[in-house]
N, C-alpha and C positions, 0 to 999 in steps of 0.2 A: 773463695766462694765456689768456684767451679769444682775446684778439689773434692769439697765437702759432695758438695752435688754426684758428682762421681762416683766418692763411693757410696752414697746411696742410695744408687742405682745399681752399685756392685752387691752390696748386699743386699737388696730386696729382689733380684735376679737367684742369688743362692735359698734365699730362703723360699722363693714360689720350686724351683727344683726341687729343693731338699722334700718338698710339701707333696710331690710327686709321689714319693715312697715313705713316708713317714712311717718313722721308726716303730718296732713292733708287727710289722707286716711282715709273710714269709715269702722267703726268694725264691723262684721256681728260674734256673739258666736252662734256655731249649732251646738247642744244636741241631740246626740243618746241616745235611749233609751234602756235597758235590753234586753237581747235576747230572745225573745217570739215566741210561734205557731210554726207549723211545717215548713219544709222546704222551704225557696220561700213567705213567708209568714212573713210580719214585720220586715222585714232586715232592722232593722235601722238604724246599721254600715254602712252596705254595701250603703244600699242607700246615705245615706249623704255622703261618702266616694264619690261615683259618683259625687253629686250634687257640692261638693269643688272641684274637678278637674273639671267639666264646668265653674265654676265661676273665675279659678285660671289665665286667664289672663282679667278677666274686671281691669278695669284702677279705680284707687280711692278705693278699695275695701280688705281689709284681711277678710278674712276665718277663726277662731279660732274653730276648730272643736272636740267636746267633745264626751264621750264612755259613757255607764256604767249609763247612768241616769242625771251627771250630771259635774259640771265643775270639773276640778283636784284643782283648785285654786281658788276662788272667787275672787281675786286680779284682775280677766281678765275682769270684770267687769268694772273695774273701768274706761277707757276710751271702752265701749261697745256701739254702735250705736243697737244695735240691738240684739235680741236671741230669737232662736224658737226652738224650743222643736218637735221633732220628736218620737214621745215613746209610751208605753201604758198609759191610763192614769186611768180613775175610782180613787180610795180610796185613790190608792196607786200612784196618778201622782207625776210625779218629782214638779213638781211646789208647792206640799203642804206639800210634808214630811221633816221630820228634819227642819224644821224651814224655810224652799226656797221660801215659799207663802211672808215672813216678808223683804225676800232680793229682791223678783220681787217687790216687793210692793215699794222699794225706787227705784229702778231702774224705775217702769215707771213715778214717779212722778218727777223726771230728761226729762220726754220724752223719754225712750227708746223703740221703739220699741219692740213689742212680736207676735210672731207667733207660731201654735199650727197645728200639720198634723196629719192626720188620728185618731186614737185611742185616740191620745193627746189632742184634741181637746173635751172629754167628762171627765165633772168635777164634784165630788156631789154636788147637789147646796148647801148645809149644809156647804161645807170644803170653796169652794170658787166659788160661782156661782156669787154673785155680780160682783166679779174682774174681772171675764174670762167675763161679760156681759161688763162691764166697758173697760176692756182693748182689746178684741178680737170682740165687739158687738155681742159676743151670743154662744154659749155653745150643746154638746149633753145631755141628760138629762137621765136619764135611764126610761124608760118604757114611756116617753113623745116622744123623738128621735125613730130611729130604723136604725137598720144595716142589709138592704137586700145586696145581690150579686146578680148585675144587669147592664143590659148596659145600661151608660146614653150618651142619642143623646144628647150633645152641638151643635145644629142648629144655633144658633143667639149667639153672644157674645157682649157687652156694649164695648164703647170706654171707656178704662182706661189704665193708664202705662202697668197695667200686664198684657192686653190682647194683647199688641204689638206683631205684628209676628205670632199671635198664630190663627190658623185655623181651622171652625167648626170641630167635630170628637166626634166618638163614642167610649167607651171604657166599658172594663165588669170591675167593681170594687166591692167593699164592698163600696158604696159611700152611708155614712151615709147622713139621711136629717130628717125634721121635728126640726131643731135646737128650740133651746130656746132662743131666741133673744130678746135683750130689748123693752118694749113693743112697743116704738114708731118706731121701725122698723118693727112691724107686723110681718108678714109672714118670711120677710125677701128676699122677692124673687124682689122689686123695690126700689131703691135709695132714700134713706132717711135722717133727720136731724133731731137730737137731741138734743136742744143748739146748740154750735160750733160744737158737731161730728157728722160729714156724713159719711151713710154706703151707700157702693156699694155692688151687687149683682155681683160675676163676671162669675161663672158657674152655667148657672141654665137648668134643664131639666124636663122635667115631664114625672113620672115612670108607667108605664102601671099598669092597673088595677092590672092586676097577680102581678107582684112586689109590690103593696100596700096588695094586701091578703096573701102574704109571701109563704113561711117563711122567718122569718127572722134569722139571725146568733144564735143571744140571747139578750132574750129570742126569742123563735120561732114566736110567735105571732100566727094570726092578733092581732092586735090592732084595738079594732070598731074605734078610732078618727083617724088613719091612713088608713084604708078604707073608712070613710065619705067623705073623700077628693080625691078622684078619678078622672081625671081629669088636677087636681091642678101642675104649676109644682112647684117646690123645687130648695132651691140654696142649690149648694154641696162646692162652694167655695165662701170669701168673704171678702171684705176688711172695716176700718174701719180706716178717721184722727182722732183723739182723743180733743179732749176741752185741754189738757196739751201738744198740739203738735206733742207728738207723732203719730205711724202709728200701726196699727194691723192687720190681718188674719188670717181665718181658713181654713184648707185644708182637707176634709173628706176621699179623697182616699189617695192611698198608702199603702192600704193591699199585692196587689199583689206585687215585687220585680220586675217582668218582666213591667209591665204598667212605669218604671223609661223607658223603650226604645221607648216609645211612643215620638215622637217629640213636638208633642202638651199639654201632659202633659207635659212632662217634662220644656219645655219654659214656661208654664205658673207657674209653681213654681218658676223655677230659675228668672224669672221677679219678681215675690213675693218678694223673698230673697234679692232681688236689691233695689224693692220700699219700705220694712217695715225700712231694713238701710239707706235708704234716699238718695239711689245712684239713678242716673239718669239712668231709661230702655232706650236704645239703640231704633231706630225709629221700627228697625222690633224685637227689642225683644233680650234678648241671644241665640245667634247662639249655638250651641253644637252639638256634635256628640257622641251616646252609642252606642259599639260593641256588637254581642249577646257573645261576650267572655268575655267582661267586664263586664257584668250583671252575670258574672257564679266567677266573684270573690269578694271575702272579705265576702261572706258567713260567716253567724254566721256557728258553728257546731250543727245540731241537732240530734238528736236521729231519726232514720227511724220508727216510732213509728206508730202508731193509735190510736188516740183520743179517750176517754172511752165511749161520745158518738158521735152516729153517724154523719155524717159532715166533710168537708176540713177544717170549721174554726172552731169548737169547740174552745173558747181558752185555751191556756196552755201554763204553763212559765217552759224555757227552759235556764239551767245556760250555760255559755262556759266553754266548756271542755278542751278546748284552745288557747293560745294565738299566735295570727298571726301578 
């Protein structure tokens, strides 16, 4: 009799889980990355920690949300609509260490969706620049790209799912631009077709002469082929269907931790997050609300330090010191 008891309690345990994600909803896996820079600065936790509680009543939709660089289990993969990578990225990106370049690499030839934010979105072209050209239509580059802190005027937005909702606005960021985009998207800054894949441009602004003569974060710059182009504007965000069906994007801001309380960033990401899984953006977009008290938690821990050199973003990697 206990036996029976038992497992009846086993199985109505699996089935309230199972009821958790019920079948037919699509899978969105979001990867924080290592705790990096000083305070306020690269919260990758924290911020995706935000972005899963705006998302946490869209309909059709789970959240699997990852720490540390990278999943606890590769298993979650296996019914995954989608994963984007929020992290630092250069030498050392989650996408290409330990072997994770050879696992994205089956996952999007399935169609899965891949998205890449801020930092994450710069790859060496040597490790894996084809792919991140292939799968996200285009790449930061080091010393081709550049990383000013600057505020960009979004004046005009293009009609696409992710701009649903979302209303011109200026914000000060580390918004990388000069991407390295497949050639037949040029610039990258008007809507293009490649074969089957079409890229959209979705945030594009053009950075005042002083922001093109810098400095920039790192290296400082100028850059002469970044001041040639004065003028010119720049896409800081941008979406991409793919020839294998799937969907992609790059999102260049997301240095600052406080810019997640921008309503207009912040919708145009979480639209992001919605379109690369294939869920359907809502007519005005996701709704959501951040408190300035919610932005002051799930802080990484850092060191009240100063950069060895001069600068708020010098980078620098910061381990946690603990667990929250």
């Amino acid at each position: 009799m206990k036996t029976i008891q038992l497992l009846t309690i086993l199985v109505a345990s699996a089935v309230s889980l199972q009821a958790v994600t019920p079948e037919g909803k699509q899978k969105l896996v979001l990867i924080a990355g290592k705790p990096s820079h000083p305070p306020g600065m690269h919260e990758f936790r924290a911020g995706t920690m935000l972005l899963e509680k705006c998302l946490q009543n869209v309909p059709n939709l789970v959240v699997d949300r990852h720490e540390l660089g990278w999943v606890s289990d590769e298993k979650t993969f296996d019914n995954a609509d989608a994963v984007v990578i929020y992290a630092d990225g250069g030498g050392k990106h989650p996408a290409v260490v330990d072997g994770h370049l050879e696992t994205l690499r089956k996952l999007i030839a399935k169609g899965v969706g891949f998205g890449c934010m801020h930092y994450g979105v710069e790859i060496v072209p040597d490790q894996a620049g084809k792919e991140f050209q292939e799968w996200l239509g285009g790449h930061y580059e080091n010393a081709y790209s550049c990383n000013p802190i600057w505020d960009a005027n979004y004046a005009e937005l293009p009609q696409h799912p992710i701009t649903r909702g979302v209303q011109p606005f200026t914000t000060k960021d580390e918004w990388y631009f000069h991407m390295r985009f497949r050639p037949a998207f040029g610039h990258g800054v008007k809507a293009a077709d490649d074969g089957a894949s079409k890229f959209a441009p979705i945030l594009v602004a053009t950075p005042t002469d002083a922001t093109r003569d810098g400095p920039y974060v790192y290296p400082k710059g100028p850059y002469p082929h970044i001041q040639a182009e004065k003028g010119s504007p720049e896409t800081m965000m941008w979406a991409i269907e793919r020839a294998d069906g799937g969907r992609g994007f790059g999102f260049t801001g997301g240095h600052f931790h406080d810019n997640w309380g921008n309503d207009n960033v912040r919708k145009a990401v979480l639209n992001a997050l919605l379109w690369v899984t294939k869920v359907e953006v809502p007519a005005k977009g996701v709704e959501s609300t951040v408190t300035a008290d919610e932005l002051k938690q799930n802080l990484d821990l850092k060191p009240e330090s100063k950069p060895k050199k001069a600068g708020i973003n010098t980078p620098r990697v910061f381990e946690r010191v603990a667990a929250r």
